[in-house]
N, C-alpha and C positions, 0 to 999 in steps of 0.2 A: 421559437416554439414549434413543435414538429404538428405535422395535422394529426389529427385526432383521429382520421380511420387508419394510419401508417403506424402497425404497431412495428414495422423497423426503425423507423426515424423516432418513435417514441426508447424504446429499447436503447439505440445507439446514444440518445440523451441520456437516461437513465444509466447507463455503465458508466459513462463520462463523470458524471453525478457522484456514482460508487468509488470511482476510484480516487475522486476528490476527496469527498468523506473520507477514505483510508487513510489517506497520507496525514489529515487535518488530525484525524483522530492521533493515528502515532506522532506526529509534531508535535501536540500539545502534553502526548503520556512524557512523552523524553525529554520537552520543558520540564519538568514535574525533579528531573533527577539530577544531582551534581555529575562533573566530569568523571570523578573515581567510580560512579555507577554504574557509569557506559560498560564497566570494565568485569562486573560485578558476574560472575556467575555463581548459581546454587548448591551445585554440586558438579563432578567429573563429567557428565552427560547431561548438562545442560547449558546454552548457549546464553551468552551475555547480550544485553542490549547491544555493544558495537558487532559483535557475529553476528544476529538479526539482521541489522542495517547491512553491515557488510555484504551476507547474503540478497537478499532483497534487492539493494545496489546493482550487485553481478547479475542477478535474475532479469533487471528492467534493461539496461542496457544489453545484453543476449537478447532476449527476446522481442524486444520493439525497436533494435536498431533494424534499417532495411525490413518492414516488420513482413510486408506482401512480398517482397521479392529475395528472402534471402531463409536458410534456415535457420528457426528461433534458437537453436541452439550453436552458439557461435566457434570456430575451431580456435580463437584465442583464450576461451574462457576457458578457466580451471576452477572447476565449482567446486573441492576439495579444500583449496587453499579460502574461498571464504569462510571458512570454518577454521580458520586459523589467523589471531592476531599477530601482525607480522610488528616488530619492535620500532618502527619508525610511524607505526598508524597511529593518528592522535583522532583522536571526537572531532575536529574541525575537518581533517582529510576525509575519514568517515562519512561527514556530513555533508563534503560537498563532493562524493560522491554518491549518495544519499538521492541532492538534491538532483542532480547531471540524469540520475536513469527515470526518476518521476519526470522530469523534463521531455523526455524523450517519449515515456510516454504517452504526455499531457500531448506532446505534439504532433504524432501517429494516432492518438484518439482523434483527438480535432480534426483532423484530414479526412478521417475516413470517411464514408459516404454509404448510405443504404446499398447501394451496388455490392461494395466493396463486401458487405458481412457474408454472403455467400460464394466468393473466391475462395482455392484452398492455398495453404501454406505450410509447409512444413515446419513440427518442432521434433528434433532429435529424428530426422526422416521420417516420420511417423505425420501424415496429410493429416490437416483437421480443417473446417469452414471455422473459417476467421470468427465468426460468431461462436463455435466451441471453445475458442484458442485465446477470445475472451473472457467466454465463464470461465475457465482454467485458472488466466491469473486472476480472477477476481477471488476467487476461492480462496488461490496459494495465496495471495497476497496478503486476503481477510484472517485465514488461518495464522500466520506471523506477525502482522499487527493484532490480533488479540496476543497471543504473545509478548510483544512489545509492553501492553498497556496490563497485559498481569504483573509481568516482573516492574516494572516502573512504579504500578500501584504498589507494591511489597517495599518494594525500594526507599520510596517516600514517604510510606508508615503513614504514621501522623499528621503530614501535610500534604498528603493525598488531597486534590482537590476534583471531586467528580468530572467526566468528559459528558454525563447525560444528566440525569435525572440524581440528585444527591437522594442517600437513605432518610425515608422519615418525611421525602417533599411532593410523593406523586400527588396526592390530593390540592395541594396546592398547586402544583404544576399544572391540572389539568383542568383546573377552574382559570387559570391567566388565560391572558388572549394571545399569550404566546404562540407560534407555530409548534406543534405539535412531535416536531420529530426529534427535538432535543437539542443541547449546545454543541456539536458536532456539526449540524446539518445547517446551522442558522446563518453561517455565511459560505456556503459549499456552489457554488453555479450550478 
Protein backbone atom coordinates (compact mmCIF):
# COMPACT_ATOMS: atom_id res chain seq x y z
CA UNK A 1 0.00 0.00 0.00
CA UNK A 2 1.75 3.15 -1.21
CA UNK A 3 1.90 6.23 1.63
CA UNK A 4 -0.72 8.38 1.46
CA UNK A 5 1.21 11.83 0.75
CA UNK A 6 3.22 9.99 -2.35
CA UNK A 7 0.88 10.57 -5.00
CA UNK A 8 3.72 8.83 -7.28
CA UNK A 9 3.69 5.65 -5.46
CA UNK A 10 -0.24 6.07 -5.16
CA UNK A 11 -0.35 6.71 -9.17
CA UNK A 12 2.21 3.91 -9.96
CA UNK A 13 -0.52 1.34 -8.01
CA UNK A 14 -3.24 2.71 -9.65
CA UNK A 15 -2.00 2.16 -13.39
CA UNK A 16 -0.93 -1.21 -12.34
CA UNK A 17 -4.66 -1.59 -11.16
CA UNK A 18 -5.74 -0.15 -14.62
CA UNK A 19 -4.04 -2.24 -16.72
CA UNK A 20 -5.36 -5.33 -14.61
CA UNK A 21 -8.81 -4.29 -14.98
CA UNK A 22 -8.08 -4.02 -19.02
CA UNK A 23 -6.99 -7.35 -19.60
CA UNK A 24 -9.78 -8.80 -17.00
CA UNK A 25 -12.27 -7.01 -18.70
CA UNK A 26 -11.32 -8.19 -22.56
CA UNK A 27 -10.62 -11.94 -20.97
CA UNK A 28 -13.97 -12.20 -19.72
CA UNK A 29 -15.77 -10.11 -23.27
CA UNK A 30 -13.70 -12.96 -25.34
CA UNK A 31 -14.89 -15.63 -22.88
CA UNK A 32 -18.25 -14.56 -23.88
CA UNK A 33 -17.58 -15.68 -27.95
CA UNK A 34 -17.02 -19.15 -29.81
CA UNK A 35 -13.79 -19.72 -31.71
CA UNK A 36 -15.41 -18.82 -35.31
CA UNK A 37 -16.09 -15.22 -33.49
CA UNK A 38 -12.51 -14.65 -32.99
CA UNK A 39 -12.65 -14.40 -36.76
CA UNK A 40 -15.69 -12.50 -37.18
CA UNK A 41 -15.37 -9.00 -38.74
CA UNK A 42 -18.43 -6.32 -39.54
CA UNK A 43 -17.47 -5.09 -42.50
CA UNK A 44 -14.18 -4.46 -44.89
CA UNK A 45 -12.91 -1.71 -42.38
CA UNK A 46 -13.41 -3.17 -39.50
CA UNK A 47 -11.05 -5.45 -37.30
CA UNK A 48 -12.05 -8.90 -35.92
CA UNK A 49 -11.55 -9.82 -32.25
CA UNK A 50 -8.32 -12.07 -33.33
CA UNK A 51 -6.69 -8.50 -35.28
CA UNK A 52 -7.51 -6.63 -31.94
CA UNK A 53 -5.67 -9.27 -29.88
CA UNK A 54 -3.15 -9.61 -32.59
CA UNK A 55 -2.56 -6.03 -32.58
CA UNK A 56 -2.55 -5.30 -28.88
CA UNK A 57 -0.14 -8.62 -28.62
CA UNK A 58 2.40 -6.66 -31.18
CA UNK A 59 1.91 -3.44 -29.24
CA UNK A 60 2.73 -5.04 -25.45
CA UNK A 61 5.56 -6.81 -26.43
CA UNK A 62 7.21 -3.54 -28.61
CA UNK A 63 6.73 -1.39 -26.26
CA UNK A 64 7.52 -2.93 -22.61
CA UNK A 65 10.00 -5.31 -23.96
CA UNK A 66 13.48 -3.53 -22.52
CA UNK A 67 10.79 -0.82 -21.65
CA UNK A 68 13.59 1.98 -19.94
CA UNK A 69 16.29 0.99 -22.00
CA UNK A 70 15.42 0.47 -25.40
CA UNK A 71 12.95 2.12 -28.14
CA UNK A 72 9.16 1.30 -27.63
CA UNK A 73 9.00 0.84 -30.99
CA UNK A 74 10.84 -2.30 -31.92
CA UNK A 75 12.95 -2.66 -35.52
CA UNK A 76 11.43 -6.52 -35.64
CA UNK A 77 7.98 -5.34 -35.38
CA UNK A 78 5.70 -5.08 -38.45
CA UNK A 79 2.74 -3.32 -37.14
CA UNK A 80 0.94 -3.69 -40.76
CA UNK A 81 1.02 -7.45 -40.75
CA UNK A 82 -1.04 -7.40 -37.26
CA UNK A 83 -3.85 -6.34 -39.13
CA UNK A 84 -3.68 -9.26 -41.13
CA UNK A 85 -4.78 -12.83 -40.29
CA UNK A 86 -1.90 -15.02 -41.46
CA UNK A 87 -3.58 -18.73 -42.44
CA UNK A 88 -1.80 -20.81 -39.71
CA UNK A 89 -2.99 -18.32 -36.71
CA UNK A 90 -5.63 -20.14 -34.60
CA UNK A 91 -7.36 -18.37 -31.31
CA UNK A 92 -5.04 -20.45 -29.14
CA UNK A 93 -1.58 -18.93 -31.03
CA UNK A 94 -3.40 -15.66 -30.62
CA UNK A 95 -3.94 -16.14 -27.21
CA UNK A 96 -0.85 -17.15 -26.13
CA UNK A 97 0.41 -14.37 -27.69
CA UNK A 98 -2.12 -12.50 -26.18
CA UNK A 99 -1.13 -13.59 -22.97
CA UNK A 100 3.19 -13.40 -23.47
CA UNK A 101 2.91 -9.31 -24.15
CA UNK A 102 0.35 -8.62 -20.91
CA UNK A 103 3.00 -10.61 -19.27
CA UNK A 104 5.62 -8.52 -19.94
CA UNK A 105 3.93 -5.83 -19.11
CA UNK A 106 2.57 -6.96 -15.78
CA UNK A 107 6.24 -7.49 -15.23
CA UNK A 108 7.91 -4.07 -16.37
CA UNK A 109 4.94 -2.54 -14.23
CA UNK A 110 5.78 -4.35 -11.07
CA UNK A 111 9.63 -3.35 -11.41
CA UNK A 112 9.11 0.06 -11.87
CA UNK A 113 9.70 2.20 -9.04
CA UNK A 114 8.71 6.10 -8.32
CA UNK A 115 12.10 7.08 -9.52
CA UNK A 116 11.64 5.39 -12.52
CA UNK A 117 8.14 7.41 -13.70
CA UNK A 118 10.25 10.48 -14.48
CA UNK A 119 13.27 8.91 -16.66
CA UNK A 120 12.75 9.48 -20.27
CA UNK A 121 12.32 6.78 -23.07
CA UNK A 122 11.94 6.69 -26.32
CA UNK A 123 8.73 5.50 -28.39
CA UNK A 124 9.06 5.76 -32.30
CA UNK A 125 12.27 8.29 -31.23
CA UNK A 126 10.01 10.51 -30.18
CA UNK A 127 11.34 11.10 -25.76
CA UNK A 128 8.34 10.84 -23.42
CA UNK A 129 8.62 10.54 -19.23
CA UNK A 130 7.84 7.21 -18.59
CA UNK A 131 4.72 8.55 -16.75
CA UNK A 132 3.30 9.86 -20.27
CA UNK A 133 4.43 6.62 -22.11
CA UNK A 134 2.11 5.04 -19.54
CA UNK A 135 -1.08 7.18 -19.86
CA UNK A 136 -0.33 6.49 -23.69
CA UNK A 137 -0.85 2.80 -23.51
CA UNK A 138 -3.36 3.07 -20.91
CA UNK A 139 -5.40 4.96 -23.34
CA UNK A 140 -4.43 2.83 -26.47
CA UNK A 141 -5.04 -0.17 -24.72
CA UNK A 142 -8.47 1.13 -23.01
CA UNK A 143 -9.50 2.35 -26.51
CA UNK A 144 -9.21 -1.43 -28.13
CA UNK A 145 -10.48 -3.28 -25.17
CA UNK A 146 -13.70 -1.28 -25.38
CA UNK A 147 -13.55 -2.44 -28.85
CA UNK A 148 -13.00 -5.90 -28.00
CA UNK A 149 -15.99 -5.82 -25.43
CA UNK A 150 -18.36 -4.03 -28.13
CA UNK A 151 -18.00 -6.59 -30.84
CA UNK A 152 -17.89 -9.64 -28.30
CA UNK A 153 -21.18 -8.05 -26.75
CA UNK A 154 -22.68 -8.02 -30.65
CA UNK A 155 -21.22 -11.23 -31.11
CA UNK A 156 -22.90 -13.11 -28.18
CA UNK A 157 -26.34 -11.37 -28.71
CA UNK A 158 -28.43 -12.95 -26.44
CA UNK A 159 -26.07 -14.54 -24.07
CA UNK A 160 -24.24 -11.58 -23.52
CA UNK A 161 -23.50 -11.75 -19.93
CA UNK A 162 -22.74 -8.04 -18.30
CA UNK A 163 -18.69 -7.21 -17.38
CA UNK A 164 -20.33 -4.42 -14.74
CA UNK A 165 -23.57 -3.45 -13.62
CA UNK A 166 -26.39 -5.60 -15.86
CA UNK A 167 -29.52 -3.24 -17.31
CA UNK A 168 -32.44 -2.73 -14.94
CA UNK A 169 -29.88 -3.58 -11.60
CA UNK A 170 -28.06 -0.31 -10.53
CA UNK A 171 -30.63 0.38 -7.76
CA UNK A 172 -30.01 -2.80 -6.54
CA UNK A 173 -26.37 -2.73 -7.06
CA UNK A 174 -25.94 0.11 -5.12
CA UNK A 175 -27.91 -0.69 -2.05
CA UNK A 176 -25.62 -4.27 -1.71
CA UNK A 177 -22.68 -4.06 0.35
CA UNK A 178 -20.95 -4.88 -2.62
CA UNK A 179 -17.65 -2.94 -3.50
CA UNK A 180 -18.71 -0.40 -5.48
CA UNK A 181 -16.71 -0.46 -8.84
CA UNK A 182 -18.39 -3.31 -10.39
CA UNK A 183 -17.56 -7.19 -11.64
CA UNK A 184 -14.33 -6.12 -13.46
CA UNK A 185 -12.72 -4.50 -10.51
CA UNK A 186 -13.65 -7.23 -7.62
CA UNK A 187 -10.66 -9.42 -8.16
CA UNK A 188 -8.20 -6.90 -9.97
CA UNK A 189 -4.95 -6.29 -7.35
Amino acid sequence: MPERNDPLAIYLQDARRQFRALKKQADLALAQVTDADWFVALDTESNSLALIVKHIAGNLRSRWTDFLTSDGEKPDRNRDSEFLIEEDETKEILRAKWESGWSILFEVMDSLTTDDLSRSILIRNEPLVVIDAINRQLTHYAGHVGQIVFLAKHLASDHWQSLSIPRGQSAAFNASDKPKRGAVWESVK
